[in-house]
KOLSE-313699 format. One record per residue (C-alpha): residue in one letter; x negated, y, z negated. Coordinates in steps of 0.001 Angstrom, whole numbers, plus 524288, in hexadecimal, padded with zeros to 5 digits. Each point is the difference from the previous one (the first is absolute). Example, Ala and Ser with C-alpha at 12.3 -4.5 7.8 and 13.67 -1.06 7.14 Angstrom:
2
A7CFF47EE6C7E188;S7FAA680D7080294;
***
This chain:
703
X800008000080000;X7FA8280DB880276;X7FCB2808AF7F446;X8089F809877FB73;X801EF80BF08088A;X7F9897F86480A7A;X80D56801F0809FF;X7F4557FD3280BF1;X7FD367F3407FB7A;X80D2C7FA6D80178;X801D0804D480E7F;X7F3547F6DF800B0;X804237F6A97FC39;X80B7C8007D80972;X7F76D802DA80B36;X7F7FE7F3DC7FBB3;X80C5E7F6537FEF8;X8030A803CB80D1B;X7F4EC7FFA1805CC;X7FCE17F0E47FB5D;X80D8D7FCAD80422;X7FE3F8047280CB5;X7F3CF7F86C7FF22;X805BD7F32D7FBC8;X80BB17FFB6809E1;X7F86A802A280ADA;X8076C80C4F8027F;X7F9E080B55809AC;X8057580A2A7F9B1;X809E9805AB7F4D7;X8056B809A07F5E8;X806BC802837F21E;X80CE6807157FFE7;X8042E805217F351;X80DCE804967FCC5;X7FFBD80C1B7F6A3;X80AB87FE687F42D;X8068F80D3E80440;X7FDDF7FBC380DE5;X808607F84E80A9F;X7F26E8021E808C4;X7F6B07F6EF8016B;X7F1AE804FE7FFED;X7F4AB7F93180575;X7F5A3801307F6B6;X7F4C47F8F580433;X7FE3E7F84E80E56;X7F4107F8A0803A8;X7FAAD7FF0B80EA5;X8090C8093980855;X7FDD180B848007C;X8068480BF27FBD3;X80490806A880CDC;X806CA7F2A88024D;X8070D7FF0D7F3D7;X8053180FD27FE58;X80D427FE5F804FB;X801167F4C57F58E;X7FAF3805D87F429;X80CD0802BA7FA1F;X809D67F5FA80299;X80DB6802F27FB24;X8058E7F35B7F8C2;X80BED80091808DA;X7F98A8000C80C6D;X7FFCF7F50D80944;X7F1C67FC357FD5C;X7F8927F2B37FB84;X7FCD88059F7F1CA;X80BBC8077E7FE49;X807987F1EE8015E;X7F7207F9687F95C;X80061807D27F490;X8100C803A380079;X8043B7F0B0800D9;X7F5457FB417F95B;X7FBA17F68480A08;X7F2C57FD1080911;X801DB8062380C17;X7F7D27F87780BE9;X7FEC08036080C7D;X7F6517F44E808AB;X8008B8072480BC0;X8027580C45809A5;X80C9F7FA82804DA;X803987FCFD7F048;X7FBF080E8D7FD44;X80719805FD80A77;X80BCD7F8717FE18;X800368043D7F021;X7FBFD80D1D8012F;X801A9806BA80E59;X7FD8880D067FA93;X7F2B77FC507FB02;X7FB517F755809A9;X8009380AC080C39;X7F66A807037F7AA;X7F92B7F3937FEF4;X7FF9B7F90380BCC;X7F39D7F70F7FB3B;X7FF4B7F0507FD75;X7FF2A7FDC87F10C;X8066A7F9297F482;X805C08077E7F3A3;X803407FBC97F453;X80813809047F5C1;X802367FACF7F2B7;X80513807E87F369;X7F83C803027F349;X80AFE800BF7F509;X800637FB2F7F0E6;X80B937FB707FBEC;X8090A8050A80913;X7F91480EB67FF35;X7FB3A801DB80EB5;X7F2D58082B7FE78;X7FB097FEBB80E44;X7FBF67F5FF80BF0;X7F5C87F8F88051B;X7FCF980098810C7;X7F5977F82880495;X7FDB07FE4E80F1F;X7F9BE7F2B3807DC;X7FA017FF7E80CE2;X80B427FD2A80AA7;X7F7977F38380226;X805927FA607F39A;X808E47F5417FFF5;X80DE2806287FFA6;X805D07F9507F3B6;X7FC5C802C77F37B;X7FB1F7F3537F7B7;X8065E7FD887F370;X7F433801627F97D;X7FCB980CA88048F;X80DE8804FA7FC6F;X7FB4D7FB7D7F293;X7F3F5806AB7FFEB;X8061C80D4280510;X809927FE4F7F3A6;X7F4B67FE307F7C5;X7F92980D6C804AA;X80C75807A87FD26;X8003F7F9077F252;X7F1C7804A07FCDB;X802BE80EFA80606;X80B9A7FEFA7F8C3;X7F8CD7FCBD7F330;X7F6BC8099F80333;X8084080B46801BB;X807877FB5E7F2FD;X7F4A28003A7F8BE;X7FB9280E2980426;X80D01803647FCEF;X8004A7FB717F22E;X7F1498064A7FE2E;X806D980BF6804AC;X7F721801ED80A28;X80BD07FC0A80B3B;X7F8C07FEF180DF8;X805EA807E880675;X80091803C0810B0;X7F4FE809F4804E2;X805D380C41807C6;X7F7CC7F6B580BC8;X7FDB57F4377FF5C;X7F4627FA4D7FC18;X7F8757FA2B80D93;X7F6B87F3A77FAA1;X7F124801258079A;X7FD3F7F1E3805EC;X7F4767FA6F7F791;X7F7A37FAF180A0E;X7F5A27F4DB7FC03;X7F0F6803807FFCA;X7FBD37FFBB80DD1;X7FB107F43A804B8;X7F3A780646807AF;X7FA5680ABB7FCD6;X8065880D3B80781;X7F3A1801FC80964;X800377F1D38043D;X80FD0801C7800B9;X7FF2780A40809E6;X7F71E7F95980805;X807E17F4C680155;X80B018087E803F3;X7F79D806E0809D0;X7FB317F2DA80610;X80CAB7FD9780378;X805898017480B94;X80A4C80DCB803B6;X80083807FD7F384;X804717FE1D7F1EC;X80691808F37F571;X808417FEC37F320;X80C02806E27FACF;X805D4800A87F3B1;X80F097FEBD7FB72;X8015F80C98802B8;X7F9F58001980CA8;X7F4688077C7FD82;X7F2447FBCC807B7;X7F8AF7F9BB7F4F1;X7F41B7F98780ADD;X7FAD68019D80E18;X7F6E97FB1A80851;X7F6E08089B80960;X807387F65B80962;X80C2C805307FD19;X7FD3480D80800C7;X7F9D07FDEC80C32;X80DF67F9F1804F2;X807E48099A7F99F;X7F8C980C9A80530;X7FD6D806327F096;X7F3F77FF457F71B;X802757FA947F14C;X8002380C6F7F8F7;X80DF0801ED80893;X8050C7F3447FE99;X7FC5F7FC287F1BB;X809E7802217F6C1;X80A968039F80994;X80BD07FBE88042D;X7FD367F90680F86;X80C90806508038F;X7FD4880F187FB2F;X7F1F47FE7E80295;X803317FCCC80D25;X8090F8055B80852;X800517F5C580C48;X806B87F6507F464;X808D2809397FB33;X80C557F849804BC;X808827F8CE7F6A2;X7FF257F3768049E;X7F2F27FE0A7FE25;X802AD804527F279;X80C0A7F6FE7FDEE;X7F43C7F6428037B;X7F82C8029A7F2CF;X80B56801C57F835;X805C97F23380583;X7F3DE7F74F7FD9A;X7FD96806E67F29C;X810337FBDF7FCDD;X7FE7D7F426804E6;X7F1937FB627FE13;X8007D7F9FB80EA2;X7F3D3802D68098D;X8067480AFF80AC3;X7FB778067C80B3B;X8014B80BB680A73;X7F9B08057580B94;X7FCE680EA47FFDE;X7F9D9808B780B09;X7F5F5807DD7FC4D;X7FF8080D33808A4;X7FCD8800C280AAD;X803F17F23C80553;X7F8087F68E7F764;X808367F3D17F966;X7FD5F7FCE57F1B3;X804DC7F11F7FA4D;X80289801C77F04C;X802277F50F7F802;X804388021D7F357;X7FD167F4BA7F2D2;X80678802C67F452;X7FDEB7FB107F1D2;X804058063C7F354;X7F6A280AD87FEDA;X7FFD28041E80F9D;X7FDDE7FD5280CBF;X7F4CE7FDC28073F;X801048059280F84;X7F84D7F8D780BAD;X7FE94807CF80B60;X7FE397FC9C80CEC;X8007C8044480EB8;X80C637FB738045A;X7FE637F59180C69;X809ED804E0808B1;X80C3E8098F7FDC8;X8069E806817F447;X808DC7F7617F591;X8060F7FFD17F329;X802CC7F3337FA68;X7FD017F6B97F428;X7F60D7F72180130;X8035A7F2DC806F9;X80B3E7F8FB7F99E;X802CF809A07F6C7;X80B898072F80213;X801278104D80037;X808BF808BF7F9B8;X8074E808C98064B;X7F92380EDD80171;X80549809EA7F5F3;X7FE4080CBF7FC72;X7F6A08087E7FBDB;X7FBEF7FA8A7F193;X7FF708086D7F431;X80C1980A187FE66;X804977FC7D80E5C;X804367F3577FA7E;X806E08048A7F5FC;X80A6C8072E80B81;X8004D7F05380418;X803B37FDEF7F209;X808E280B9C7FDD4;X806CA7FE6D80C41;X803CE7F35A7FF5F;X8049B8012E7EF36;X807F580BD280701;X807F07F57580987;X805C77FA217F382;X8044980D437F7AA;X80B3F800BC80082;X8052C80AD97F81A;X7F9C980F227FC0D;X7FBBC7F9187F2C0;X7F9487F4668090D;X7F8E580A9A80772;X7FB65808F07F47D;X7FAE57F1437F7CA;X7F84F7FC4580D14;X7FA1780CE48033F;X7FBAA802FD7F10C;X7FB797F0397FFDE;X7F842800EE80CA8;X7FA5180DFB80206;X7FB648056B7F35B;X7F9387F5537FBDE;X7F8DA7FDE780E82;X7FDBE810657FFE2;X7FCD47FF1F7F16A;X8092C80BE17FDCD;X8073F803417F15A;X80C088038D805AB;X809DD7FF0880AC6;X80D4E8079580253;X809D57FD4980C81;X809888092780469;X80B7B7FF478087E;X8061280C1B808B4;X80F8C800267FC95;X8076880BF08037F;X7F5498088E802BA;X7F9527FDE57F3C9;X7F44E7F79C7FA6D;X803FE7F68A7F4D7;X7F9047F8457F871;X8022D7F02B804BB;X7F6CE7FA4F7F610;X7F1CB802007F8C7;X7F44A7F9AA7F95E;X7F653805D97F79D;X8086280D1C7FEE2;X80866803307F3E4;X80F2780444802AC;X7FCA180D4E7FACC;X7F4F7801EB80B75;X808E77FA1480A17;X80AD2809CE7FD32;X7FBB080B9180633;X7FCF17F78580C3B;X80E4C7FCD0800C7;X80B0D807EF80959;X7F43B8067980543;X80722807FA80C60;X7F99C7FBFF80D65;X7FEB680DE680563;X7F755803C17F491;X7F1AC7FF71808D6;X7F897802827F3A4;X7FD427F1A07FD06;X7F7897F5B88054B;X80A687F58080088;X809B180ADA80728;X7F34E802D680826;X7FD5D7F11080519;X810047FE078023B;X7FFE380B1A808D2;X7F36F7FCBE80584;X7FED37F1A7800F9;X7F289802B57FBFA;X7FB8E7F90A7F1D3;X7F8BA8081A7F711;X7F3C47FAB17F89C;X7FB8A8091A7F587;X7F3407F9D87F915;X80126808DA7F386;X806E080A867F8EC;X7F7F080AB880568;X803FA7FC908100B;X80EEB7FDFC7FC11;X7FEFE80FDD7F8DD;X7F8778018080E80;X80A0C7FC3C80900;X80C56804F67F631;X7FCEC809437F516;X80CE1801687FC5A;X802517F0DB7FCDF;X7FD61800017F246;X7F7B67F37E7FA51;X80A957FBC47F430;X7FC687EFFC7FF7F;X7F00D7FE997FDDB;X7FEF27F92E80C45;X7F0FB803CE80751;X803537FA3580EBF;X80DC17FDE08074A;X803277FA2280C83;X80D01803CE80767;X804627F8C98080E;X80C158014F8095C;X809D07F3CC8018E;X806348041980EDB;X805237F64B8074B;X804A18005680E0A;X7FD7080EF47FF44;X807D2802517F404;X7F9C5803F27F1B2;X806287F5C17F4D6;X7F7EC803497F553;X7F2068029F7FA37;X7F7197F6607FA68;X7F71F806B27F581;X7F2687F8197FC1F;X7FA3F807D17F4D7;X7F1A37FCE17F912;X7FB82804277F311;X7F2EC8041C8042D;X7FAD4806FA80C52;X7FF437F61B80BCD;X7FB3C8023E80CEA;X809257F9B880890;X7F5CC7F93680CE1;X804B2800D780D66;X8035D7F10B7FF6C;X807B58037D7F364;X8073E8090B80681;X804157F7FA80C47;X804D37F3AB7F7C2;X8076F80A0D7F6FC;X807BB805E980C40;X802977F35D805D3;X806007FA867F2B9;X8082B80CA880027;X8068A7FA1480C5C;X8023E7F2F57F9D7;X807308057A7F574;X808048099E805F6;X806047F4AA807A4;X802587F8447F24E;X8055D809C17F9C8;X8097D805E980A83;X805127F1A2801F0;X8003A8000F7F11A;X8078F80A7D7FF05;X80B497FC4C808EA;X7FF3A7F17C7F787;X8036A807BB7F566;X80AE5808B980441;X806077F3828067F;X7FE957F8387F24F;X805AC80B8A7F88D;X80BAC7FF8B807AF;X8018C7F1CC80056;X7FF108001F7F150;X8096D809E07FD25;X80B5E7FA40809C3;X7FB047F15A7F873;X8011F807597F2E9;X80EB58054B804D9;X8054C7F48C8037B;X7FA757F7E17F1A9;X805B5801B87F457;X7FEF680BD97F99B;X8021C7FABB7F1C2;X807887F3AF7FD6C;X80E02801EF7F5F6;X7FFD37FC507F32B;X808047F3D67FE2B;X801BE7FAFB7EE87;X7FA167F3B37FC32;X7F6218008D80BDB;X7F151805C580194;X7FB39802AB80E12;X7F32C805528074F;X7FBA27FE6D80E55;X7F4AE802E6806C1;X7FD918027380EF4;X7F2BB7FFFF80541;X7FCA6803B680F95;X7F8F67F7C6807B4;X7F11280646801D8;X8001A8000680DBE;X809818046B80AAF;X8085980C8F7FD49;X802787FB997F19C;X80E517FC1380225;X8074E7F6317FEFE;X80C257F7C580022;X7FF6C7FAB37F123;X80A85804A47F69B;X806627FEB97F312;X80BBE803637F950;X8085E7FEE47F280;X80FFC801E180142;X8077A802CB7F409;X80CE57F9AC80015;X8041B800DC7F54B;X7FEE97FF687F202;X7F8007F29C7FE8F;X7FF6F7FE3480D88;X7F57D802D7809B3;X7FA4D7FBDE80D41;X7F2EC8010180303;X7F9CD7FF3180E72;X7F24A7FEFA8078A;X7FC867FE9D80E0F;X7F714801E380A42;X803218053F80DD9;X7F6907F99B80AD2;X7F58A809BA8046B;X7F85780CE17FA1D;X8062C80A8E807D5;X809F5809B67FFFF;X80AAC7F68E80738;X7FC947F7477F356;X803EC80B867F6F9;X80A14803E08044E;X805A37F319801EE;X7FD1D7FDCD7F271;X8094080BA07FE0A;X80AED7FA1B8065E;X7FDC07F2F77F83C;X7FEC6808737F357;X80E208044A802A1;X8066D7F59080419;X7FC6A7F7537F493;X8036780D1B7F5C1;X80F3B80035808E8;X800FA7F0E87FE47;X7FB087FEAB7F166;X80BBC7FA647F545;X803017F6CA80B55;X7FCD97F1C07FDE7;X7F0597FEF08031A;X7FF2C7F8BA80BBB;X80C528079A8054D;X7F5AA80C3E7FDAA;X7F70F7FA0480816;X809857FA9680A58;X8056B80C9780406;X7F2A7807FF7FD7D;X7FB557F51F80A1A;X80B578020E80926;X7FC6D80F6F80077;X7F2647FD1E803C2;X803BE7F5BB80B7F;X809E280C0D80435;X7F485808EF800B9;X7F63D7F5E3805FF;X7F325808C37FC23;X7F9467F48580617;X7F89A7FF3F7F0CF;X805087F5C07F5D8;X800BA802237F148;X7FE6C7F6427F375;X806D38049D7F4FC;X801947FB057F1E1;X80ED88039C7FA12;X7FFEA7FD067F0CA;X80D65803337F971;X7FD79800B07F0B2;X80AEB7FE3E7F685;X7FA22804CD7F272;X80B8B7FAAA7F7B8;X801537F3468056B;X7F1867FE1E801AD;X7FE5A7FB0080C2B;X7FB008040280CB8;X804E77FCBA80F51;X7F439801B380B7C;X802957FF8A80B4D;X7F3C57FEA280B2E;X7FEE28045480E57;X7F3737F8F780258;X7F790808E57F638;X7F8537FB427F48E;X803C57F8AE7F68A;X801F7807957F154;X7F6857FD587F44C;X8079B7FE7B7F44A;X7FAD37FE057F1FC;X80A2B7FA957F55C;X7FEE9805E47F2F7;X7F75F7F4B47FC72;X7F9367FF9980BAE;X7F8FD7FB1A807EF;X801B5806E580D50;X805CB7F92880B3C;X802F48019B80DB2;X80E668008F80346;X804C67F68A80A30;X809678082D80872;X804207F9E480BFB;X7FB0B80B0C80836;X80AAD802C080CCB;X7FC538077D80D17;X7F86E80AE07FF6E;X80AFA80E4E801BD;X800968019380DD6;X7FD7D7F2E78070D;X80EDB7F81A8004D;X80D14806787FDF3;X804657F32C7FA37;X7F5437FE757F4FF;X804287FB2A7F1D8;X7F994801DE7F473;X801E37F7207F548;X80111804A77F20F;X7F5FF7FB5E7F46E;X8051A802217F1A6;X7F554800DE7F49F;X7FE88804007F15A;X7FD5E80EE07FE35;X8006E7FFD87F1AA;X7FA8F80ACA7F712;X7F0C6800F68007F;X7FF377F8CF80CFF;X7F8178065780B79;X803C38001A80F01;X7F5CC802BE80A38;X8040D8042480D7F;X7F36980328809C3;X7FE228020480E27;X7F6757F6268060A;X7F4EB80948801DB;X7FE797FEB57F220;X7FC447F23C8015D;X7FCB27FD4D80D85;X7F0E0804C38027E;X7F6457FA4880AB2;X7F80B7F5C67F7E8;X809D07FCC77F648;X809A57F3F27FD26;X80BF3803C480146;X802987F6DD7F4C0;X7F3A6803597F6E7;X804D280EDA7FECA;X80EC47FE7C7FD30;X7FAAE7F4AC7F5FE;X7F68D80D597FBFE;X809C4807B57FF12;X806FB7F65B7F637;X7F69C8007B7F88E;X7FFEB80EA37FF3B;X80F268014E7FD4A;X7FB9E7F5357F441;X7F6E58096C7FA4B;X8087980BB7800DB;X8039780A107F436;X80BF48042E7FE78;X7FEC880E598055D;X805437FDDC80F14;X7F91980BE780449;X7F3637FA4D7FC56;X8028F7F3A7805B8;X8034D8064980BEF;X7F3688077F7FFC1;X7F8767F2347FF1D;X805F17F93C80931;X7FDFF808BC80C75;X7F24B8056A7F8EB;X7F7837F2D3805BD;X806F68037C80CD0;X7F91980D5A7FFA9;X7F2EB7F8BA7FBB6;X801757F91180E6C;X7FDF180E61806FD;X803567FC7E80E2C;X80EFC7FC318005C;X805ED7FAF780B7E;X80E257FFC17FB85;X8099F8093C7F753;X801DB7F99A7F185;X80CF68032A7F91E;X803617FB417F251;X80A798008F7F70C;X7FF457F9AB7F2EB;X80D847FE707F752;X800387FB007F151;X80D0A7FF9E7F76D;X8018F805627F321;X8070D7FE667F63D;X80ACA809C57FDDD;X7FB7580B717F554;X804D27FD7E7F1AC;
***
């Protein structure tokens, strides 16, 4: 254990455990995530053998996003992935960043439930692609020690915690086997030219052979990057080429024309502290490939901050709403730009308005709000007009270029950027730093094209959220406002959206008072998420509430006939209970819907058999027998739409059996039950289907 006030020694001891676990598993390369308490972001603290330009658009990971630690760490659970295919199939929106042959492996560090970070460790795409169950063993074990580790730390209170950057691990390379003189001449004897690079790409050795080929003496080419250093391999494929055999740790090559017309073969070895380059004349005319049998990925973009518009713009396919866009851009750009602070505005009726913020507080983002867009004394009204972003590197050239704008939030640097799409302004993305930054040319061209990408997101945002506000209100409308009071009976319902679509839906509920001890209660579910489903829904709403007193399958008969009359070409199941408090009983009545849950006052739960008729809406001539049961005091009746049940993945039969055993453990506040039941629903995030409940339980009358 380190001493006391020794905080260093414990981050090295984590940089040692994963560094001999890499070693053990025969893993190229890998990281530590760690999950701050206050935190739903996961932080990569340490990562061993990549290096850091690659990892920057993953440094901060939120623990909701579609990523191998993320999942690892949210279900609890070893994420693999054995191949590109495996990788690209899992996560799409990674993978075109990523276009490179390797293995991954994701697993979660947790104690006891707690989830405190995760574990990524990366294989040579030459690996078999199935993981041994051995080696799922010995990744458990890893995340049992870091987990011990960071326990310990914890309880010395000296709690490892994530760098602002991650910590990059040097390659310790093993004592030379010749002595550096006799190395070079080695090289030298061969034949064509030799040179080294590091992770980071970086000329670490090169022959005088070398230079001779590549037309630059050593001073030039020594500690450079081959592609800045010179200019004739400035192209991103031969780039991508580097980045790809470093990924993947397979041998790749390229052919590159050196001006004026002289062909260069490179062929590119890597291992886990670099690559070593052989250059050659190239025998005939100009290629990029692997080498033989080894199969090439596809060409990307620029690395560095161009990937990260790869990255941004294909998270932006999937956002959905405003909210989707302001999470994604805060996510993806300030931690890639390393700014403190981010602000997007939207144009509405000729004024600027606050959309959403990071890094500000609500007091500083006030006086940007309902800012008029005539004013010309700002530099977001400036690049709306204009087109043109503004990039002001400290406080000193913002007072420069507007005096007037007084400096009110601490912030040293800004960049404004315009969101116009198709010619028309739809907002202002503000990047803001908390130190002077000089913003390079490169800088400045990725910002401007990411301004593009989210103008687009967040105009089709936009519209997705004026349609779902008005779907919602005319689904609010037509549910329920409040359900009557009826004596001797306790009642809550719950309706939940489905997540994707327009949010609405043909699910609905209602409770009829009939009279004094007499009620009837009543779900259902119109076919489809649309506004013919609603309103149909409407329609079935009423003619169940004109029909209700009647005997129950008489309700259903004629609400039945009314829908065959209409012929909406949709179908509805429907669940008709009528409850008679004083008697104690209760008739159901089923047009193909679920089946009730019903839990006696001495339980345990059951499922109701209702002989289930046609669904509303399908035969004129449909019958629907009637099913009496005990309803006496203290007993609970459980009416649901499917989608609370019926989720991709799941036995049908497992969760009605789960949600049994739910209704079993249930208080005696129906409010809270309600709350309970439809809560694990919410846990699911992505919800195909609508979920209505309505849960009844008889009382006894009051003393």
């Amino acid at each position: 254990m380190p001493p006391p006030g020794d905080a260093a020694g414990w981050h090295t001891r984590l940089d040692e455990e994963l560094t001999a676990s890499l070693a053990r598993s025969g893993a190229s390369s890998g990281g530590v995530y760690l999950l701050p308490s206050d935190e739903d972001v996961l932080h990569l603290a340490v990562v061993r053998s990549l290096p850091a330009e690659f990892i920057a658009p993953w440094t901060r990971i939120a623990l909701t996003a579609p990523s191998p630690v993320g999942d690892a760490l949210r279900e609890l659970r070893l994420v693999w992935s054995g191949s590109q295919q495996d990788f690209a199939r899992l996560y799409p929106r990674i993978a075109l960043t990523m276009p490179y042959h390797f293995a991954l492996a994701a697993a979660p560090i947790s104690v006891d439930g707690r989830r405190l970070g995760s574990l990524l460790m990366m294989w040579p795409g030459s690996r078999p692609a199935e993981l041994e169950t051995l080696e799922r063993k010995q990744i458990a074990e890893v995340c049992d020690r870091i987990a011990g580790l960071l326990a310990e730390a914890e309880a010395a209170a000296q709690p490892i915690t994530p760098p602002t950057r991650p910590r990059v691990l040097p390659v310790q390379l093993d004592a030379a086997k010749l002595p550096e003189a006799a190395a070079t001449a080695f090289a030298e004897r061969l034949p064509g030219g030799s040179c080294g690079l590091d992770l980071n790409g970086r000329i670490t050795f090169v022959t005088d052979s070398a230079c001779a080929l590549l037309g630059a003496e050593p001073e030039r080419l020594l500690g450079a990057i081959p592609w800045q250093a010179l200019p004739w391999l400035d192209d991103p494929v031969y780039e991508d080429r580097y980045r790809a055999a470093i990924i993947s740790h397979r041998p790749m090559a390229f052919t590159a024309k050196r001006p004026p017309d002289r062909w260069l073969d490179f062929r590119l070895y890597p291992s886990g502290d670099g690559i070593s380059v052989r250059i050659t004349p190239a025998s005939d005319g100009p290629e990029t490939t692997a080498l033989p049998d080894r199969p090439r990925p596809t060409p990307v973009s620029r690395a560095g901050q161009l990937y990260q518009i790869m990255h941004l713009a294909a998270a932006l396919t999937e956002a959905a709403t405003v909210d989707d866009v302001i999470a994604l851009v805060a996510e993806q750009i300030m931690p890639a730009f390393d700014a403190q602070a981010l602000a997007l505005m939207s144009t509405e009726d000729g004024r600027l308005n606050v959309t959403g913020y990071r890094g500000y507080t609500a007091e500083e983002m006030a006086r940007f709000n309902k800012i008029p867009l005539d004013e010309r004394t700002a530099p977001m009204m400036h690049a709306l007009s204009t087109g043109a972003p503004g990039f002001y590197g400290s406080s000193e050239e913002l007072a420069d270029a507007y005096p007037q704008v007084r400096q009110v939030t601490g912030k040293q640097a800004w960049a404004v950027l315009p969101l116009i799409t198709s010619g028309r302004p739809v907002g202002c993305c503000l990047l803001s730093y908390g130190h002077p930054h000089r913003f390079a040319a490169d800088e400045r061209t990725v910002l401007t094209a990411l301004a593009g990408l989210i103008a687009q997101a967040l105009d089709r945002a936009q519209l997705y959220d004026t349609k779902s506000r008005l779907a919602h209100g005319l689904q609010q409308a037509l549910l329920p406002h409040a359900l009557p009071t009826v004596e001797g009976l306790r009642v809550a319902a719950r309706y939940l959206p489905a997540t994707r679509g327009m949010d609405i839906g043909g699910d609905f509920y209602d409770l009829i008072r009939l009279g004094p001890s007499t009620a009837a209660a009543v779900i259902g579910d119109v076919q489809g998420h649309n506004v013919p489903a609603a309103a149909l829904m409407g329609q079935v709403r009423t003619a169940v509430h004109a029909t209700a007193g009647a005997s129950p399958d008489q309700v259903l008969v004629l609400a039945n006939r009314l829908l065959c009359d209409l012929d909406p070409d949709l179908f509805t199941t429907c669940l008709y209970a009528h409850l008679d408090l004083a008697a104690h009983r209760a008739h159901l009545v089923s047009a193909g819907h679920p089946p009730p849950l019903l839990r006696p006052p001495g339980g345990p739960a059951r499922t109701l058999e209702v002989p289930p008729g046609l669904p509303l809406g399908v035969d004129p001539a449909s019958r629907y027998p009637i099913t009496e049961v005990p309803f006496e005091f203290g007993a609970l009746l459980l009416l649901y739409t499917d989608g609370l049940v019926e989720t991709p993945g799941t036995d049908l039969d497992e969760a009605v059996a789960d949600l049994a055993a739910q209704l079993d453990r249930a208080g005696p506040d129906v409010e809270v039950v309600a709350s309970e039941i439809v809560s694990r629903a919410r846990l699911t995030g992505q919800r195909a289907d609508d979920i209505a409940t309505l849960l009844l339980r008889a009382m006894p009358p009051p003393l």
